[in-house]
C-alpha positions as CSV (number, residue, x, y, z in Angstrom):
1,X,0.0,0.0,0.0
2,X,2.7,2.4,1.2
3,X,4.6,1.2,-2.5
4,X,1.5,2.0,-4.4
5,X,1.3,5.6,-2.6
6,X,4.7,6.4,-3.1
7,X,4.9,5.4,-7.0
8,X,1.6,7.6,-7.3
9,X,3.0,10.5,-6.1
10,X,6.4,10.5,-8.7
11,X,4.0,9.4,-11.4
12,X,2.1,12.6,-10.2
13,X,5.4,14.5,-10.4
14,X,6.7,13.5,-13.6
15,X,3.1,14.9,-15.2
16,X,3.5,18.2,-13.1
17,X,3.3,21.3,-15.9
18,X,6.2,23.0,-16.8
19,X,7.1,26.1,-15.1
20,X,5.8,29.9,-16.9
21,X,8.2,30.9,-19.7
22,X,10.5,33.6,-19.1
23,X,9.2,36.8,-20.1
24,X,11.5,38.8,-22.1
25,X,11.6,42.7,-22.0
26,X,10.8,44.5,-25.0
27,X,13.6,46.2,-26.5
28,X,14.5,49.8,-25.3
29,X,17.2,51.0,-27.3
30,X,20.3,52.8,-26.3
31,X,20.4,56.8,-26.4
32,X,22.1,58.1,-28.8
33,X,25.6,59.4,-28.1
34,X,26.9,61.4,-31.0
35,X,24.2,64.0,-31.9
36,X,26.0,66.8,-33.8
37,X,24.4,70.1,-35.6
38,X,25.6,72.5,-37.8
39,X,24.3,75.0,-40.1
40,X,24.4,74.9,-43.4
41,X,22.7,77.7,-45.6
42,X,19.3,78.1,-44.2
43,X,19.8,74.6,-42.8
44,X,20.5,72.7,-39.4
45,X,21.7,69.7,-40.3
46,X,21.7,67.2,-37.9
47,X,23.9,63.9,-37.8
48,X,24.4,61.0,-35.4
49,X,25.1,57.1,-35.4
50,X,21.6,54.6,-35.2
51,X,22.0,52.6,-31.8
52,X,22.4,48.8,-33.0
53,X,21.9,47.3,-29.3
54,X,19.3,47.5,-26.6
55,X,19.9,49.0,-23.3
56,X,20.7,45.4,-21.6
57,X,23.4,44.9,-24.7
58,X,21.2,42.6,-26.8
59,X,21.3,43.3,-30.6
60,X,18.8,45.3,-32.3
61,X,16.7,43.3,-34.7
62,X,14.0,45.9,-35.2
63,X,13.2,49.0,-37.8
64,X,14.1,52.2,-35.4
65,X,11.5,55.3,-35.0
66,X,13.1,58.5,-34.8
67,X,11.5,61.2,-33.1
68,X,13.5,64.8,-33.1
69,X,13.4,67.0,-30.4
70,X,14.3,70.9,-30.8
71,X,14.0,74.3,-28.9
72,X,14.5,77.9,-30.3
73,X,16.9,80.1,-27.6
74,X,20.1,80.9,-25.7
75,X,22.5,78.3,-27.4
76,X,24.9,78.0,-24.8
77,X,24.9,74.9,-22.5
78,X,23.7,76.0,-19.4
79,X,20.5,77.5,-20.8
80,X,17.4,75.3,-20.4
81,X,15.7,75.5,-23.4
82,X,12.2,74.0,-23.8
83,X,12.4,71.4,-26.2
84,X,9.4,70.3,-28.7
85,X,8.9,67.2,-31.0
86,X,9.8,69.1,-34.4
87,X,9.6,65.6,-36.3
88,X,8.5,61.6,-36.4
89,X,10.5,59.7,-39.0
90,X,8.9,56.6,-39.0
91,X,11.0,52.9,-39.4
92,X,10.0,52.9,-43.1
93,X,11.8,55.8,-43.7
94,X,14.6,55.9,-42.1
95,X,16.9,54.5,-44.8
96,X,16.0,57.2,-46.6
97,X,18.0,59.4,-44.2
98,X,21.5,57.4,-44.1
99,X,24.1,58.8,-46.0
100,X,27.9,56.9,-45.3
101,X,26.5,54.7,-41.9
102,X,25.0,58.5,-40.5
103,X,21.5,59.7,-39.6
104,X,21.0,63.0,-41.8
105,X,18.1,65.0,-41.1
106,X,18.2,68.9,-42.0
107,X,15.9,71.3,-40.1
108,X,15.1,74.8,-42.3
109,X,15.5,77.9,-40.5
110,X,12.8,79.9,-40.6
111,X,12.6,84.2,-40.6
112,X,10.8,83.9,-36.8
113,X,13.7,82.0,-35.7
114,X,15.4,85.9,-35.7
115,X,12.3,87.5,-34.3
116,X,13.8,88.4,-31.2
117,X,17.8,88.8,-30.1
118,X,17.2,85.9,-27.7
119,X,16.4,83.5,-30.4
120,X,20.4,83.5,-31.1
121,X,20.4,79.7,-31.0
122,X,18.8,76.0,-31.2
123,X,19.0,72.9,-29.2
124,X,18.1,69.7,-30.2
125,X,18.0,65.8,-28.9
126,X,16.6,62.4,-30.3
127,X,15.4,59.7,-29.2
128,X,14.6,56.2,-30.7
129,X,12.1,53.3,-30.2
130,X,11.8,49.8,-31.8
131,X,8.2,49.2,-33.1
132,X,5.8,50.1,-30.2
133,X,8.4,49.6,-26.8
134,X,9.5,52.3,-25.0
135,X,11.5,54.8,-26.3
136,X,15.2,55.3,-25.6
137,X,16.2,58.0,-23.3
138,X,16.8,61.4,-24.4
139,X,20.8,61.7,-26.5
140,X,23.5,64.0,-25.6
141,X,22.1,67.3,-26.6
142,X,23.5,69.2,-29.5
143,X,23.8,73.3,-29.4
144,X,23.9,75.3,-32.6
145,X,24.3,79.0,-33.4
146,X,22.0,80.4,-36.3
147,X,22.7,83.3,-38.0
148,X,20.8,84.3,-41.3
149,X,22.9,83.3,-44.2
150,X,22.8,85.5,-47.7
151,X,20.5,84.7,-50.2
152,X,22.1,82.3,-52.9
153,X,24.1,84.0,-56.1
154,X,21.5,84.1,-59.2
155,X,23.6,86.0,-62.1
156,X,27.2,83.8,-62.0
157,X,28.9,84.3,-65.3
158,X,32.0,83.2,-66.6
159,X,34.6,84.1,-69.0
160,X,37.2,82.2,-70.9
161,X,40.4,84.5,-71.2
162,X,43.7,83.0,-72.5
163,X,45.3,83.3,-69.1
164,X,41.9,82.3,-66.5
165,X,38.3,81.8,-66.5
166,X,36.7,84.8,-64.9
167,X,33.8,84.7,-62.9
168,X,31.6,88.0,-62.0
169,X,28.4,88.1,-59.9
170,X,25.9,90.6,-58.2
171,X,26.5,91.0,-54.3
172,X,23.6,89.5,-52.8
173,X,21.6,92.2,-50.9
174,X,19.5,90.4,-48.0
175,X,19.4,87.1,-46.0
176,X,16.0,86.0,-44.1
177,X,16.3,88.4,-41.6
178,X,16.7,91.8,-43.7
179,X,19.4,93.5,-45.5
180,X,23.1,92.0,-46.1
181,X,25.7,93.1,-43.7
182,X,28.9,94.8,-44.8
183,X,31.1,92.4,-44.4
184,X,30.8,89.6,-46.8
185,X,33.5,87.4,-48.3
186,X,32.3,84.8,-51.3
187,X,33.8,80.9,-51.7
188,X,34.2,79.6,-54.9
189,X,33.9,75.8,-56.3
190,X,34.7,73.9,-58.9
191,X,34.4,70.4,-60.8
192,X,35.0,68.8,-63.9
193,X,31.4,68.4,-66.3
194,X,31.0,64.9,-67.2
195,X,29.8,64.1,-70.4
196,X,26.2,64.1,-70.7
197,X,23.6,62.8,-73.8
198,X,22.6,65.6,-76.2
199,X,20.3,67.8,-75.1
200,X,21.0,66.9,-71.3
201,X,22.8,70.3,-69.5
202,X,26.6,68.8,-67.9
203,X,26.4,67.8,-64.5
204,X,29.6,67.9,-62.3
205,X,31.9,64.2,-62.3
206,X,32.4,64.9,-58.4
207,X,31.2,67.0,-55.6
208,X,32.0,70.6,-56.6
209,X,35.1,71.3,-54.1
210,X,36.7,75.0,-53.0
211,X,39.6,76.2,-55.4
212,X,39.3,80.2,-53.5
213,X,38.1,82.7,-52.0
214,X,37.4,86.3,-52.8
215,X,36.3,89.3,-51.0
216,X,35.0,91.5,-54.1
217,X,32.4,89.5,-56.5
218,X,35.0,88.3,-59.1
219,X,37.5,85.7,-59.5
220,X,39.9,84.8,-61.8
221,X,40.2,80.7,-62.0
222,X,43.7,80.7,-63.5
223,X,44.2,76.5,-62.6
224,X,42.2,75.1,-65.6
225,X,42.9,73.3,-68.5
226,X,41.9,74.0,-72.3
227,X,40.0,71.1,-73.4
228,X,37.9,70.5,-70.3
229,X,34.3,71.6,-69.6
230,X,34.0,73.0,-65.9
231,X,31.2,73.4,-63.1
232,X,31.4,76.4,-60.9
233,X,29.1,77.7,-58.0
234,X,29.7,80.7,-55.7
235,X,28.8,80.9,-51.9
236,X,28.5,84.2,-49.9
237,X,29.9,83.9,-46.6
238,X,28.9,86.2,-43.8
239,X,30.8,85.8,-39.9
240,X,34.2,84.7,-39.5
241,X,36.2,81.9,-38.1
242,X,33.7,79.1,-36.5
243,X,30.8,81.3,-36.9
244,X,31.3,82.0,-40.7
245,X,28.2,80.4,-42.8
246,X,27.6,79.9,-46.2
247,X,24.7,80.5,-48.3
248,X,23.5,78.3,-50.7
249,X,25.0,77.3,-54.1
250,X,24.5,80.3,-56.5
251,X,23.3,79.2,-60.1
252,X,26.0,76.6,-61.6
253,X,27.4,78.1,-64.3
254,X,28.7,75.4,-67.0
255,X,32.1,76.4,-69.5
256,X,33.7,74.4,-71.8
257,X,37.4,76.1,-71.7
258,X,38.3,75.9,-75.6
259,X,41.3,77.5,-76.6
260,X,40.3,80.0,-79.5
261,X,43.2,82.1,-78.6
262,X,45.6,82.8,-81.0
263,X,49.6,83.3,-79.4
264,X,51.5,86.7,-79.9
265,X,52.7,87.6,-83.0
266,X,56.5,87.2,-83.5
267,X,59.3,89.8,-82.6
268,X,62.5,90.7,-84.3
269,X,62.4,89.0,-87.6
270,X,65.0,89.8,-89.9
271,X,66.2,88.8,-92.9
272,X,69.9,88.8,-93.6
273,X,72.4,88.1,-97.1
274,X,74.0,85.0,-97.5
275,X,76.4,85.4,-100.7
276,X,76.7,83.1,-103.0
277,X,79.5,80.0,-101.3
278,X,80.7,77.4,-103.5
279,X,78.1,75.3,-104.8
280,X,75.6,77.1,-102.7
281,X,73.5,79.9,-104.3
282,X,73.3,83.3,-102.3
283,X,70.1,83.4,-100.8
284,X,67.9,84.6,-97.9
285,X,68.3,83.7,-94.1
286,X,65.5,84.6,-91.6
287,X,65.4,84.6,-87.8
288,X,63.2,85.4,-84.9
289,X,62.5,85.9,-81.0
290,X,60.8,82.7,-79.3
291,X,57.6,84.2,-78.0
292,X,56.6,84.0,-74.4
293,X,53.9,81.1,-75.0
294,X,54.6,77.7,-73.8
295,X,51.9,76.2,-76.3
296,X,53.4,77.3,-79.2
297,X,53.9,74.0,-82.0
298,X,55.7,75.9,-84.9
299,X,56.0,78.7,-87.5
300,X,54.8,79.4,-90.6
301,X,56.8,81.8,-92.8
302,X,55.4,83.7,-95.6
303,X,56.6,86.1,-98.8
304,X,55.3,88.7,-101.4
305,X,57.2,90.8,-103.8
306,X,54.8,93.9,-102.6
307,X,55.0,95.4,-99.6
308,X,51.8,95.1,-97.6
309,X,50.6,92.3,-99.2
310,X,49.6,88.9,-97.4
311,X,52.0,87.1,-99.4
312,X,52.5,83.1,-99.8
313,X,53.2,80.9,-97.4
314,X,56.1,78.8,-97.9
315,X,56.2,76.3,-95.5
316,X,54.2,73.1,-96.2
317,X,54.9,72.2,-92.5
318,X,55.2,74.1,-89.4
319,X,58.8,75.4,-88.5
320,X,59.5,73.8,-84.8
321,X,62.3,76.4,-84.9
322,X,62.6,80.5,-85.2
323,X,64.9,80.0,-88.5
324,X,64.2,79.7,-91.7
325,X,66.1,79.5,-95.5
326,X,64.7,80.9,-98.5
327,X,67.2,79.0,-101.2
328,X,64.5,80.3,-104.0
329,X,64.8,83.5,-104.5
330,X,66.1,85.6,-108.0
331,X,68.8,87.7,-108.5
332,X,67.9,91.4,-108.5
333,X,63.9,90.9,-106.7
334,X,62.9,92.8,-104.0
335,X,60.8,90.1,-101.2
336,X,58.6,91.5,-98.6
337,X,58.4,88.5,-95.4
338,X,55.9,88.0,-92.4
339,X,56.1,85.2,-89.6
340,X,53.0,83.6,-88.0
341,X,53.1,81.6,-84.9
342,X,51.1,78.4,-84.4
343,X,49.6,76.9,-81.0
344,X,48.6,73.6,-80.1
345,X,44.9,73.7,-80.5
346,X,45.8,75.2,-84.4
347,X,45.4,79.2,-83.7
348,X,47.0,81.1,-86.2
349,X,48.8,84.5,-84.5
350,X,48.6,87.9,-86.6
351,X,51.6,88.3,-88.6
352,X,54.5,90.1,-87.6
353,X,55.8,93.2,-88.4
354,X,57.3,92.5,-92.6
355,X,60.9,92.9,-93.2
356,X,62.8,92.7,-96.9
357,X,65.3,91.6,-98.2
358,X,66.5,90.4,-101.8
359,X,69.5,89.1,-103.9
360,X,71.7,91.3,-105.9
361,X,71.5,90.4,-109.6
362,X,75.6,90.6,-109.6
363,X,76.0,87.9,-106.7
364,X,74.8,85.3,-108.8
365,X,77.3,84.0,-111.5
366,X,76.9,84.2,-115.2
367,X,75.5,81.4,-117.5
């Protein structure tokens, strides 16, 4: 009996229901820790790292919602400014914001942001939540400046000159808040066009990047390349230092640097007697100054027997240097010469100044 009892209660036992499962937490993410803000333009852009784990170290296997927090004041750190939701980006969107493993958001200033002195800054935080669980707590907070930055360049023009491309523009005349200050300095920037489909208008091969600075509205590129088509855009900058801000790209003027430029005429041609030596006839020897160009490819040489005229040209190739025989020429004629120099891209200079020069019939021997 006491047997029977004693198996009955372990049979009992081993049928016993499992104990409850464990209930597991829902995921709280970890605050983000690297919330930065600048301004850019008109824009606060804002920039920070997505937490991957949870707040007890587990991995994040869930779509983030980011909710951004901001407040309109004092920027400095000890001011306590009153923060407001200014934006939900909801899990769907968020890879729509990631640029390089970042969080991008950009927040436009707006003309109330200056209505008052006090309003000389803005402070934001985030904070993140997988699907409906709590939300993270509150990031580091990030504290911005503002200022009003110029309105964007809309007349940029450019010119290609043998030496630079030269850029002009209007001074802008207000920002957001009112009229331009004084002081304004402009950046300029550059890339190469890429080649583009007919009909479609270049668009740069790279980010444009800085080649200068300028504090009147002009510049004079003088580091291009003949052959190239270039991108340029112009920022005003107002401030100075950390506090310096850009405005906007100004219209992106497109020029294709061809070389249309003809070099300098040649100096100091002259033509001098060589008597008759031997078996060689007299004839005619000419000579000139090497111009300043570097992209100069050769000479072309040319002769009349009337002054002012334009005369033949005698070389069938160009002269690679500032010499040059004329073996056919007739006792007793009076020739008139001009020298033309030729660059790479096939420009043509003006001629230069025309010198003479002839054979005397008694230098040549008789028949």
């Amino acid at each position: 009996m006491l047997l029977c009892g004693f198996l009955l209660a372990l049979a009992a036992a081993g049928c016993a229901s499992p104990s409850e499962p464990y209930e597991r937490k829902p995921p709280v993410p970890l605050p983000v820790s690297d919330l930065a803000a600048t301004q850019a333009a008109d824009d606060i852009v804002l920039t920070f790292t997505l937490p991957t784990e949870t707040v007890d170290h587990r991995p994040l296997d869930q779509a983030l919602t980011i909710e951004i927090y901001r407040g309109i004041g004092d920027p400095r750190p000890a001011a306590d400014a009153k923060q407001v939701l200014l934006a939900t980006i909801p899990s769907g969107a968020v890879d729509q914001y990631v640029q390089q493993g970042r969080f991008r958001y950009s927040d436009s200033v707006k003309p109330d942001d200056f209505a008052q002195r006090a309003a000389a800054g803005a402070v934001y935080s985030v904070r993140t939540r997988a699907a409906a669980a709590r939300e993270s707590d509150s990031s580091n907070v990030a504290y911005v400046s503002i200022h009003p930055a110029l309105e964007p360049i809309a007349d940029l023009k450019t010119d290609v000159t043998h030496a630079a491309i030269v850029l002009t523009w209007s001074p802008p005349e207000k920002t957001m808040a009112g009229a331009a200050p004084s002081a304004v300095a402009y950046r300029i920037y550059r890339a190469e066009a890429d080649s583009t489909a007919a009909g479609e208008s270049p668009k740069p091969k790279a980010p444009l990047a800085k080649i200068g600075e300028s504090e009147s509205p002009s510049f004079q590129d003088t580091q291009f390349e003949f052959g190239k088509t270039y991108v340029y855009s112009v920022r005003g900058v107002v401030g100075s230092g950390t506090d310096s801000i850009e405005s906007a790209d100004s219209n992106l003027a497109v020029v294709a640097a061809r070389d249309v430029f003809p070099p300098a005429a040649p100096q100091g041609l002259v033509a001098a007697l060589v008597p008759q030596q031997a078996d060689v006839a007299a004839h005619l020897e000419l000579s000139w100054a090497v111009g300043p160009e570097t992209d100069v490819a050769g000479y072309n040489v040319y002769r009349s027997e009337q002054a002012g005229a334009a005369g033949t040209r005698l070389t069938t190739e160009l002269l690679l240097t500032p010499a040059f025989r004329d073996m056919n020429v007739q006792p007793g004629h009076r020739y008139f010469y001009t020298v033309t120099a030729v660059d790479r891209s096939g420009n043509e200079s003006r001629p230069s100044e025309a010198v003479s020069g002839g054979v005397p019939a008694e230098s040549q021997p008789n028949p």
